[in-house]
C-alpha positions in Angstrom: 124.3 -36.7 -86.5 125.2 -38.6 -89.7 128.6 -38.4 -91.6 128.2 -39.6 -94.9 125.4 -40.6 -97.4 122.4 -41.9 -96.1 121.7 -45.6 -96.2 122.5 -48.8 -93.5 126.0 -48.7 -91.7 127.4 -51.0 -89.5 126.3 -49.3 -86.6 122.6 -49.8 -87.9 122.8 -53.4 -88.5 121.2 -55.4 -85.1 121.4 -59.6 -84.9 118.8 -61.1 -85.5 117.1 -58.3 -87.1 114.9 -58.7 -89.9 114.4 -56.6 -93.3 112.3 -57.3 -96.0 112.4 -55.6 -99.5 110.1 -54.4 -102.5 108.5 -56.6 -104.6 109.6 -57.1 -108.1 108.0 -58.9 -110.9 109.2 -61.9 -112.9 109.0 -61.1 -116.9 108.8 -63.5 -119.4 111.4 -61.2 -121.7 114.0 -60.5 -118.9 114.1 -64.8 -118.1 114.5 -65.2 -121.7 116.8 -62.7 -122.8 119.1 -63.0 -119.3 118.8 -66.9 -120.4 119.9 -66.1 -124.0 122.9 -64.3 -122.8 124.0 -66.1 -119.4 122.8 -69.1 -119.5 120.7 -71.1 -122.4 119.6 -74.0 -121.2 116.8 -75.4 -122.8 114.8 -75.1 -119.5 115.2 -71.3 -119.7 114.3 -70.7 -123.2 112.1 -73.1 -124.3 108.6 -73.9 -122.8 107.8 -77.4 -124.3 111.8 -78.1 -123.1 110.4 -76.8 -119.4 107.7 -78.9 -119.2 109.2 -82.2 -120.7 111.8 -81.6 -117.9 109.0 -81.8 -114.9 108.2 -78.1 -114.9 105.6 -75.9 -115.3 106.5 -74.0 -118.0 109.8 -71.9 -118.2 112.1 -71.6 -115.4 114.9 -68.1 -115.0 118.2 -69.4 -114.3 119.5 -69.6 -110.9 122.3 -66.6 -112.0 118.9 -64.6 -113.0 117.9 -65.0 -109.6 121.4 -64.1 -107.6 121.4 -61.1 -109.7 117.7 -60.1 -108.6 118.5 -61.1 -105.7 121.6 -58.5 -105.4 119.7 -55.9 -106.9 116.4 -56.4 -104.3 119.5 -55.1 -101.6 119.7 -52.0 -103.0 116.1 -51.2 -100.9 118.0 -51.5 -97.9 120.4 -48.6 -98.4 123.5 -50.9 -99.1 125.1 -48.8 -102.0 126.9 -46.1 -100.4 127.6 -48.5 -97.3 128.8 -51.8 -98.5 132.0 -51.8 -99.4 132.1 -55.7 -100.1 131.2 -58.9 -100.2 133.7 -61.5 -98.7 131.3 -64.3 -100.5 128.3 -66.3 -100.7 128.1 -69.8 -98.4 125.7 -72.6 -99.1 123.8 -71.2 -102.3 121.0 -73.1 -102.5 118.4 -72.9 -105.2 115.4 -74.5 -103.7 112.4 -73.9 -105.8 111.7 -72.9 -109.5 111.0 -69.0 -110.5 108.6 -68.5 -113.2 107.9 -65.7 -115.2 104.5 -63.9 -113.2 106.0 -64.5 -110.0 106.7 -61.7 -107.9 109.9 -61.9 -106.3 110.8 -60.3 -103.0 114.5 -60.2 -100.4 114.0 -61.4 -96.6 117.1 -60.9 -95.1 118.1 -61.7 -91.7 121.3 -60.4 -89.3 123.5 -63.0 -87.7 126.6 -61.9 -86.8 128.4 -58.6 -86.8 131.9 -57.2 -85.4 134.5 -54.3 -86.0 137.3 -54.8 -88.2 140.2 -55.8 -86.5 142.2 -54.4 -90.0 140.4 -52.0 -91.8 139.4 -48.9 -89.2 135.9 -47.3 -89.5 134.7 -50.7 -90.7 132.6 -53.8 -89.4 132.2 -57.0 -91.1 128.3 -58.3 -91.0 127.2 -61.2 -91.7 123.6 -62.2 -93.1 121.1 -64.8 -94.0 119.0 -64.6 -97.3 116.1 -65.5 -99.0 114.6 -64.4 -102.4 110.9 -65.5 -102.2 107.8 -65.6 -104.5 104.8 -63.9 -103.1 103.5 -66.8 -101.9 105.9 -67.2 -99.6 107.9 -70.1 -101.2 112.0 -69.7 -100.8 113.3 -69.6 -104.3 116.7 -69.1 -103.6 118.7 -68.8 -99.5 122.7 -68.0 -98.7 125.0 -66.6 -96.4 126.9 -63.5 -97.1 129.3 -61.7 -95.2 129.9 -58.1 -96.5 132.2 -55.1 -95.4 130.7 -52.4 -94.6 131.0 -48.2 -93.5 130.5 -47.6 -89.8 128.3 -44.4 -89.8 130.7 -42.6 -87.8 134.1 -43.4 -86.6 135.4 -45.6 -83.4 136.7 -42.7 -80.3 140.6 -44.4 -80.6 140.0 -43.7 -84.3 139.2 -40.2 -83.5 142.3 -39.9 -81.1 140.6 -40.1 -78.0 
């Protein structure tokens, strides 16, 4: 039986698990205008400043791709479930993202455990990578998130 809205709990997550989410595309006018707003380096915005830099043409900024990145999740169930993130560790952007590209989540379990402070909780810990569909790691981090247990702990319940 399930209390709550559907989605991944605590309970669901297993170490060492894998998931692996939709693809989405890369447009030209989202890397531009996110650029624009966010972050206008001339790398972003400008395809002769790309390519006189040592890349292939444009580039999205790395904050594009965290925020792609974050939104990817969301095909794991994590928005009625994740309470919060405690933070990223070792960001690391390893590869340029270019507008065509289609962008996908792998996400892999490490750790998990109860919350010693918080009851009906458990703290999980993952690795993650957004990739291009060729396989390429675009961006990887650690997170360690809070999240709803699906239903609550028997000393909880007054057992």
């Amino acid at each position: 039986m399930q209390n709550g809205p559907p989605g991944l709990y605590f309970d669901d997550v297993v170490v060492d698990a894998a998931l692996v989410s939709s693809e989405m595309p890369l447009e030209r006018e989202d890397v531009m205008a996110f650029a624009r707003q966010w972050d206008p380096l001339p790398v972003h915005v400008d395809d002769s400043a790309a390519r006189a830099a040592g890349f292939d043409g444009l580039t999205a900024s790395g904050t594009h791709l965290l925020a792609i990145k974050h939104r990817l999740l969301y095909d794991f169930g994590f928005e009625q479930t994740v309470i919060a993130s405690f933070g990223f560790d070792e960001i690391r952007f390893r590869a340029p993202a270019y507008p065509g590209d289609m962008l996908h989540v792998r996400l892999r379990w490490i750790e998990k455990r109860l919350s010693t402070s918080r009851p009906g909780k458990g703290i999980a810990k993952h690795y993650c990578e957004l990739t291009r569909g060729d396989g390429t790691v675009l961006l990887s981090l650690f997170d360690t998130i809070l999240m709803h247990c699906r239903a609550p702990r028997e000393e909880e319940q007054g057992a």
